[in-house]
Every structure is written in C-alpha cells, then in structure tokens.
C-alpha positions as YAML, in Angstrom:
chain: A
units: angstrom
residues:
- id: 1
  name: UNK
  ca: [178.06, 105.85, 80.00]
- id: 2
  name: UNK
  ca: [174.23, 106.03, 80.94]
- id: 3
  name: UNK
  ca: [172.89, 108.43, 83.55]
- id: 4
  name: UNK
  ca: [172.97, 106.76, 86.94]
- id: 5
  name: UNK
  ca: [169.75, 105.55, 88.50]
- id: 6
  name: UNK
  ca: [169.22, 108.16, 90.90]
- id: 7
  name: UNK
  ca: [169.07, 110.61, 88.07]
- id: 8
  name: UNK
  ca: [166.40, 108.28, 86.26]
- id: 9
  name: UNK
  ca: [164.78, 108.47, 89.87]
- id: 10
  name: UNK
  ca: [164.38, 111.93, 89.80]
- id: 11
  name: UNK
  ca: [163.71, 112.87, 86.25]
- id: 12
  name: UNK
  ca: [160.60, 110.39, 86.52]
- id: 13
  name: UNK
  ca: [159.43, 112.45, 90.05]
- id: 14
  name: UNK
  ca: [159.84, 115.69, 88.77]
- id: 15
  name: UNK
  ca: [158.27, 114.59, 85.38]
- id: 16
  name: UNK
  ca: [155.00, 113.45, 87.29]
- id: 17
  name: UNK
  ca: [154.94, 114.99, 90.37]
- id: 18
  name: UNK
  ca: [154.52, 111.68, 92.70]
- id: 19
  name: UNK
  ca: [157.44, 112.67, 94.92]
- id: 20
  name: UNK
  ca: [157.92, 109.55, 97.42]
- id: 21
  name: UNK
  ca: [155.33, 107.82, 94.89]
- id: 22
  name: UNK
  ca: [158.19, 106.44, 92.50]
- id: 23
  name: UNK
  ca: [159.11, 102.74, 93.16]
- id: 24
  name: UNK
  ca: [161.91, 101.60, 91.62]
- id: 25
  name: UNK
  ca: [161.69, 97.02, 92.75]
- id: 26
  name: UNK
  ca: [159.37, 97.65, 95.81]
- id: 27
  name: UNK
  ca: [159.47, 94.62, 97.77]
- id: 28
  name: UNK
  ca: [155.96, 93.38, 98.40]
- id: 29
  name: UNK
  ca: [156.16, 94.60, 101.92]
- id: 30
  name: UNK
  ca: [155.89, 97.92, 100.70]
- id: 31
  name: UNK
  ca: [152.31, 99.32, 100.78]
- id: 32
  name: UNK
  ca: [151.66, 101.66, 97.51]
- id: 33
  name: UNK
  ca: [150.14, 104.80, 97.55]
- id: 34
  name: UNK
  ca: [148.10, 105.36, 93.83]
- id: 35
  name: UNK
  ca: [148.76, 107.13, 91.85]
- id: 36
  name: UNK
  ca: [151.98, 105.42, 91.36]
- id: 37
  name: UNK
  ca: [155.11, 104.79, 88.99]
- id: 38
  name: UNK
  ca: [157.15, 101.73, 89.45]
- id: 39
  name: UNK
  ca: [160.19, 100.98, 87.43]
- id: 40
  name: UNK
  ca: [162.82, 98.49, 87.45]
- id: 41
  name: UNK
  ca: [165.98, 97.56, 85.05]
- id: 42
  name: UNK
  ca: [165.06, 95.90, 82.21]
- id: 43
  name: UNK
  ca: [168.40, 95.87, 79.74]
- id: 44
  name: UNK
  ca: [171.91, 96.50, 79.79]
- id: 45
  name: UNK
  ca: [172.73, 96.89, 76.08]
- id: 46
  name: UNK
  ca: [175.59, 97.79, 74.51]
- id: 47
  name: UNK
  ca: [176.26, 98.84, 70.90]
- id: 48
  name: UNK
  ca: [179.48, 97.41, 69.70]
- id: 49
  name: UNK
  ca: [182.25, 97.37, 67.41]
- id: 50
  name: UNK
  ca: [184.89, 94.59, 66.47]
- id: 51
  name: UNK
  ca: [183.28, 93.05, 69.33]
- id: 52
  name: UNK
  ca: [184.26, 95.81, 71.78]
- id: 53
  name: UNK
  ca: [181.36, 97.63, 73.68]
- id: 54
  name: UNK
  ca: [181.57, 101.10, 72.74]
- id: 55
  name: UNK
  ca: [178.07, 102.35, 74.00]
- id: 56
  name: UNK
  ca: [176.46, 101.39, 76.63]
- id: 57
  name: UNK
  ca: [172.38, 101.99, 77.50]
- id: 58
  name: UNK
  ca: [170.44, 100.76, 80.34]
- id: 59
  name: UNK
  ca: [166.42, 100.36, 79.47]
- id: 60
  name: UNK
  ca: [163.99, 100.69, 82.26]
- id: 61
  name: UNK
  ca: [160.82, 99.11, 82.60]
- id: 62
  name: UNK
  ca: [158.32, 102.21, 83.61]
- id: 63
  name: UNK
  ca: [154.95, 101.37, 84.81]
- id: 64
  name: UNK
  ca: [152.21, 104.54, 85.73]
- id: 65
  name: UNK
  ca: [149.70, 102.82, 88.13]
- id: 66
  name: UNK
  ca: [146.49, 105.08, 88.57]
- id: 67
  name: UNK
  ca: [142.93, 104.27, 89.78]
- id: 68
  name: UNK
  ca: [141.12, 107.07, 87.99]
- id: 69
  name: UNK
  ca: [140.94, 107.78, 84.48]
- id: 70
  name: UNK
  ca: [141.39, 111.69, 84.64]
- id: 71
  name: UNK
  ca: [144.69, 110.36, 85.74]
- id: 72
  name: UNK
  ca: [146.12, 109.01, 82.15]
- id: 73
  name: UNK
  ca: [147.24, 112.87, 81.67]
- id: 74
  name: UNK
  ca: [150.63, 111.67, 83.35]
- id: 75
  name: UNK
  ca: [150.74, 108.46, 81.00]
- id: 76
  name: UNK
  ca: [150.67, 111.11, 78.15]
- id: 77
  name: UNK
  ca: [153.22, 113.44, 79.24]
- id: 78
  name: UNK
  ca: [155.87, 110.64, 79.81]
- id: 79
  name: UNK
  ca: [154.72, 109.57, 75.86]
- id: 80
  name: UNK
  ca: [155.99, 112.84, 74.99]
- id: 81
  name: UNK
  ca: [158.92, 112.54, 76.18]
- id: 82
  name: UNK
  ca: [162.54, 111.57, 74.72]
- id: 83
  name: UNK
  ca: [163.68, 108.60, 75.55]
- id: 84
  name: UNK
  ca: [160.03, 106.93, 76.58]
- id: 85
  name: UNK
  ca: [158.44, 104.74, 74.56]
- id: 86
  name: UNK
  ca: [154.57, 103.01, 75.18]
- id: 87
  name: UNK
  ca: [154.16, 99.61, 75.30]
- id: 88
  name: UNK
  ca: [151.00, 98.55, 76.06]
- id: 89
  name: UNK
  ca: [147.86, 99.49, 78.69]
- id: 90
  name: UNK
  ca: [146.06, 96.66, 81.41]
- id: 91
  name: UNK
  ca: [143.59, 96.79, 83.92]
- id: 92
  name: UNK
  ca: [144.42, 94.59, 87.22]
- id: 93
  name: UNK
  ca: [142.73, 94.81, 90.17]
- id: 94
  name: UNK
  ca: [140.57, 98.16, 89.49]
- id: 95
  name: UNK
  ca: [144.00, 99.54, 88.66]
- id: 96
  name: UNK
  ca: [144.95, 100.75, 85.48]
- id: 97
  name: UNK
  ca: [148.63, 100.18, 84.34]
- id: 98
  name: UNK
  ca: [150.38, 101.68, 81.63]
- id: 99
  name: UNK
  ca: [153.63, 100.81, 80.68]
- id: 100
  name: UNK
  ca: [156.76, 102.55, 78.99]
- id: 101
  name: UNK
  ca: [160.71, 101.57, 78.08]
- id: 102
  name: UNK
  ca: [162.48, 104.37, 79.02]
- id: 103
  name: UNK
  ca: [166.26, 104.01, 77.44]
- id: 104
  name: UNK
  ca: [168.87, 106.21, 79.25]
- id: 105
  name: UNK
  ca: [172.05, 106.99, 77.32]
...
C-alpha cells in the first residue's frame, strides 16, 4: 500500500525546506509565495496478476516553482532522489518551473 499523502507532504518540505511553501491542488484563491513546490495526484497504478491488483503506487505530479536561478539547487536535490524522476523545465511568467514524477510505493 503506498505511503499516505501527508507523508509525501512532508518528505517534499523537509527535502526542500519551503515549510508552508508546499501546495499540494491550491485553489487559485491561494496567493503563492516563490520559491514554491506544487504537487498534485497524477496516477493510481497498480501492478497485477491474473487480473488481481497486487501492488498498488500512486505517482505525483511535482512541480519546483522558483524566480531565481541560484534557486535550481532544490530542482537538483529532488533529481537525486529515489523515487523522483525529471520531466521537463519551462519558463511562464518570469517563473521558472521544473517538473518531476515522484512514484510512492
């Protein structure tokens, strides 16, 4: 069974040190602070056998929002670690966004 989301929640502040600064669905009433990670559900897998589910992983989308480029040094420490896995890098809005899967087993 995966880790609930609260641990994900708390593995990704104490991995960047954002604190209140993790997200996970912010409504759009929310106002940001940057540097920022937002993450949200992406996949419920499940590996199975004879068609029975005998695994189940959730897959989170992680996205580090920063406005300065001295800040990527967070981007590569959640590269590094298990589980985390880059996807691709965009620039929106004078913000850069870099974005991970993060599968939790």
């Amino acid at each position: 069974m995966p880790k609930p989301r609260s641990e994900v929640h708390q593995r990704l502040q104490e991995l960047t040190g954002y604190g209140s600064r993790v997200y996970y669905n912010p409504p759009e009433s929310i106002k940001m602070q940057y540097p920022c990670i937002v993450y949200n559900l992406a996949n419920l897998a499940a590996r199975h056998a004879d068609n029975i589910p005998y695994k189940r992983h959730d897959a989170y989308s992680v996205t580090h929002i920063y406005t300065k480029v001295e800040q990527e040094a967070v981007s590569r420490v959640l590269a590094e670690q298990p589980g985390f896995l880059y996807d691709r890098s965009f620039t929106l809005d004078n913000l850069h966004h870099d974005v991970f899967t993060l599968t939790v087993f």
